[in-house]
N, C-alpha and C positions, 0 to 999 in steps of 0.2 A: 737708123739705130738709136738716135740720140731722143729722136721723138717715141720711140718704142719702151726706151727706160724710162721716161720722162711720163708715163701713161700707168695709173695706179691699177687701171682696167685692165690692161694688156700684161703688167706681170702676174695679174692674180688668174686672169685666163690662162695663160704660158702653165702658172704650177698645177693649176685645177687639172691642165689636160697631164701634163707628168704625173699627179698622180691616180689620176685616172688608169693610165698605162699601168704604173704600178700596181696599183691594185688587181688590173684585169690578170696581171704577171702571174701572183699572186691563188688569183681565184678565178680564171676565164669566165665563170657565169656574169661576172660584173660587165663584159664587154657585149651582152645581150642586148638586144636594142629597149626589148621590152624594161632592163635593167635603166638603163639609160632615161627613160622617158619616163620612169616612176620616179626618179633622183628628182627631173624637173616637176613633175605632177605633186612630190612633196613638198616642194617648194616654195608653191603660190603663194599659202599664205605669209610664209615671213619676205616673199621678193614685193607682194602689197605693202603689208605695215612699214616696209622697211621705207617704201617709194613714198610713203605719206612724210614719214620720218625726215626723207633726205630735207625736203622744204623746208622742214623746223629748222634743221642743223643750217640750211644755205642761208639763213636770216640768224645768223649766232644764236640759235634758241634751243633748246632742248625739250623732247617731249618725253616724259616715262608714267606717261598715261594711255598709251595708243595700245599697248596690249588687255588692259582693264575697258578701254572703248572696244577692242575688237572681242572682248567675252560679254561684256552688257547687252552689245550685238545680237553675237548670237543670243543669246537668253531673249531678247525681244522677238528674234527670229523664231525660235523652236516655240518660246508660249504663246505666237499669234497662230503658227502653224495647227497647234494642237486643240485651238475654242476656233478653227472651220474654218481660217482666211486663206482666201487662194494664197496661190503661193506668190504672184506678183505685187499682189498688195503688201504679204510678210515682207517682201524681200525689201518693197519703197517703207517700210516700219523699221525695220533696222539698217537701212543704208540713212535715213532721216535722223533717228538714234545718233549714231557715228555721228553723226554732222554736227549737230546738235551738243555733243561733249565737246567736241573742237569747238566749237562758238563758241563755249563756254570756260573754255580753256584760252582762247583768243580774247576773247573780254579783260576776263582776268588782266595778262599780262599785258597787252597792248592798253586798254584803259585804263584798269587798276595800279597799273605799274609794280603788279606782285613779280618777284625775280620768277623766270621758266622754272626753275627745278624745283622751287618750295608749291607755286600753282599747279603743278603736275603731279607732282607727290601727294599732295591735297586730294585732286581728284580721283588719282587712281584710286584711295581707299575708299573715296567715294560710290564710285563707278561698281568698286569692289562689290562695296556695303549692298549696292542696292540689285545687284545683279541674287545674291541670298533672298530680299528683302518681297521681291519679285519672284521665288524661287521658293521660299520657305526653305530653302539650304537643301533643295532634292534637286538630283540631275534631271534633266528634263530628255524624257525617251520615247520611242513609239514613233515619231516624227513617222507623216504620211510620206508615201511611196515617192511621190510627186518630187519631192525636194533634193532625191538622192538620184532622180533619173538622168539630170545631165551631167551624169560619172561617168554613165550607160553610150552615149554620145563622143564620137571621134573621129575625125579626116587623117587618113594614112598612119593609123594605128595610135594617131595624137589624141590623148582627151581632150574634150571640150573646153575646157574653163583652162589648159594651157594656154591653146589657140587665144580664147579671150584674154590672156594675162599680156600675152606678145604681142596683142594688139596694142592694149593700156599703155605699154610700155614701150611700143613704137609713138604713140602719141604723146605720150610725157615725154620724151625725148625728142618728137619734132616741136611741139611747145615753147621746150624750155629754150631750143636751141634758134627759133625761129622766130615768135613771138615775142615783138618789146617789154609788155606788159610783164610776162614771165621772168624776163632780165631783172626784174625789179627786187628779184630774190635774192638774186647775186650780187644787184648792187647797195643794198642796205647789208648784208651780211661783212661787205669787204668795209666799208665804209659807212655807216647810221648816218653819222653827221653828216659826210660829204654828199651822202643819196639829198638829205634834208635840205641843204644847201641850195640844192642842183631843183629842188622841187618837186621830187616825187615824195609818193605818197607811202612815208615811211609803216607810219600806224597800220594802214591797212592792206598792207603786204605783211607785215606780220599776222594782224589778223587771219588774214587767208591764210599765209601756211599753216596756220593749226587748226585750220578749219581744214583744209585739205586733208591736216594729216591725221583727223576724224572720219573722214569720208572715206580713205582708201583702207582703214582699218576697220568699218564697216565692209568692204564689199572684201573684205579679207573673210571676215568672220561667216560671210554668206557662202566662202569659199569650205572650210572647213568644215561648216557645218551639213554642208553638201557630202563631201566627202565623207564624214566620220557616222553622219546619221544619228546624232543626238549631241547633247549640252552638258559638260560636265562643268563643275562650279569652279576649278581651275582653268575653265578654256584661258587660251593664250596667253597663260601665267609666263611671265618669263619675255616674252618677245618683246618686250620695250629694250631690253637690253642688248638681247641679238640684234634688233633691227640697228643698235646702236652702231654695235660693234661691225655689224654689215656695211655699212654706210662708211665709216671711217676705213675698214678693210676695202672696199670700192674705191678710196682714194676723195671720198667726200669729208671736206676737213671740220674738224669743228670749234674751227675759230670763223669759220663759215663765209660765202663766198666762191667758194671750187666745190666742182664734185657735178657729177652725171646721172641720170636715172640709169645709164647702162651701168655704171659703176656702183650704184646701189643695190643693182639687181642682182651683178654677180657674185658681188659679196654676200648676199644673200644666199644663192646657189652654191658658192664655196662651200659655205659653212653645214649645209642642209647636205651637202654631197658626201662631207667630211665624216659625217654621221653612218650616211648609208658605208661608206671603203671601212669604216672601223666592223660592220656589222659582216661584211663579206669576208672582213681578216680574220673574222670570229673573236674580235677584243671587247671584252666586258663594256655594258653602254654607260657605266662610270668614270669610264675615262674620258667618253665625249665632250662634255666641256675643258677636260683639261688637256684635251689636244690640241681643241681647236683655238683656245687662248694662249697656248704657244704657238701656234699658227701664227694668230693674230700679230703678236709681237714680233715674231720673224720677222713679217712681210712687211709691218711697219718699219721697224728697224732699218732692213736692206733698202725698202725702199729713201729712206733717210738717209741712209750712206751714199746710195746713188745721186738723188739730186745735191748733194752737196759735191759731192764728186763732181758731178758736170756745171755747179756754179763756179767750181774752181778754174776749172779747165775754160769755161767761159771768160770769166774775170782776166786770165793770163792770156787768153788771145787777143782781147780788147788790149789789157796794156803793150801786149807785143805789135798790135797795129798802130796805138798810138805813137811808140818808141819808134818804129820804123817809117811814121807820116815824120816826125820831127826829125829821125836822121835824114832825111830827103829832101828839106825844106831848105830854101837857099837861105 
């Protein structure tokens, strides 16, 4: 039980499914499977941006340019589409893209020593700028047929690009949790100095996080734009900040160091869920954010009360084993 509270994953699962229940109480159509499996199909793209994101936050850095990289994206994806490129070639043009702002965001701060939050702020209006610039400030529409068919596509009633997101994110989590090299996230995040000490390669573990976290808010952007079938100059306005909040809701901290791709992902789906139970209670979609940001601070909160709780309760068995080795001792 004590490892159960102690898991930021496992109480944001626990409320997701209460209020899942509820809602279903509620509105029985919400306990439709079909209901179900649109919650997770909405989701993609902030449980992507957000898994790019977690890497930032595990190396104490913050990224709030991954949603301006996941709309550049798209724009690079829908205006290769539309002058004749297949669509594998579009799709290697803006997952390249993506990557490419992370480099460029990873330079920045890992070599320029510019602070995360002024290089990211910078770029996002960058990214912004030129996604217009490229755009002439029109949505880009029409997108061929091609792009939107694996929506069309799905194993036991699952869409496509789900199945692909669970795989991602089965891999990012045997990665992180398997592979030394990936440790290296967590161990510059808990400790810079002491990683640098020790000999790893502090600089270019940051670098890569914000290169990754370009990368997976490109195949974010490939995602939505699959789904929605065109490029509005707003795409993924906003998700630098869910993904934030996702990530820290997941129990990924951001003093950085802790935190899971599972726990980023669900945080993700939380929040994306919280959307769809307000739309089924039939509550105005104006209150969405300000549900889900008392959400957020609930769960942070309780959770807060809890592990301190159980550092007490720890702390007092240790002096109570200690007090009773020394009453024993001859």
């Amino acid at each position: 039980m004590k490892r159960f509270l102690r898991s930021r994953e496992a109480l944001v699962t626990l409320l997701l499914v209460l209020l899942i229940g509820a809602t279903g109480l509620f509105n029985p159509n919400f306990f439709k499977f079909d209901s179900i499996v649109e919650i997770f199909n909405a989701s993609l793209t902030l449980v992507l941006i957000s898994l790019g994101e977690m890497f930032v936050i595990l190396t104490r850095g913050i990224d709030v340019s991954v949603g301006a990289i996941a709309g550049l994206s798209a724009v690079v994806l829908g205006t290769t589409l539309n002058l004749g490129w297949p669509v594998g070639f579009a799709v290697l043009a803006a997952v390249i893209t993506g990557t490419l702002a992370g480099v460029f965001n990873a330079f920045g701060v890992t070599f320029l020593r510019v602070p995360p939050i002024i290089m990211t702020l910078g770029t996002l209006g960058i990214y912004r700028g030129l996604m217009r610039i490229i755009t002439g400030g029109s949505w880009i529409e029409n997108l061929p047929q091609n792009i939107k068919e694996p929506n069309l596509w799905g194993f036991l009633g699952v869409p496509f690009f789900v199945w692909v997101t669970l795989a991602l994110l089965a891999l990012t989590a045997y990665v992180t949790l398997r592979i030394r090299v990936a440790r290296y996230f967590y161990a510059v995040g808990d400790n810079e100095q002491g990683a640098f000490l020790l000999g790893l390669p502090v600089r270019w573990t940051q670098f890569a996080a914000y290169t990754l976290a370009g990368s997976f808010a490109a195949l974010a952007a490939v995602v939505f734009t699959s789904q929605i079938g065109f490029v509005s100059m707003n795409a993924a306005d906003g998700f630098e900040l869910k993904a934030i909040a996702a990530n820290v809701l997941g129990g990924v901290s951001l003093t950085g160091g802790v935190g899971t791709p599972l726990g980023a992902a669900v945080g993700a789906l939380f929040l994306t869920a919280v959307h769809s139970m307000l739309i089924f209670l039939g509550v105005p979609g104006i209150w969405d954010n300000a549900f889900a940001g008392a959400i957020l601070l609930a769960v942070v909160y309780v959770d807060y009360r809890v592990r301190q709780a159980l550092e007490v309760q720890r702390r007092q068995a240790r002096i109570r084993g200690e007090t009773h080795h020394q009453g024993g001792a001859p």
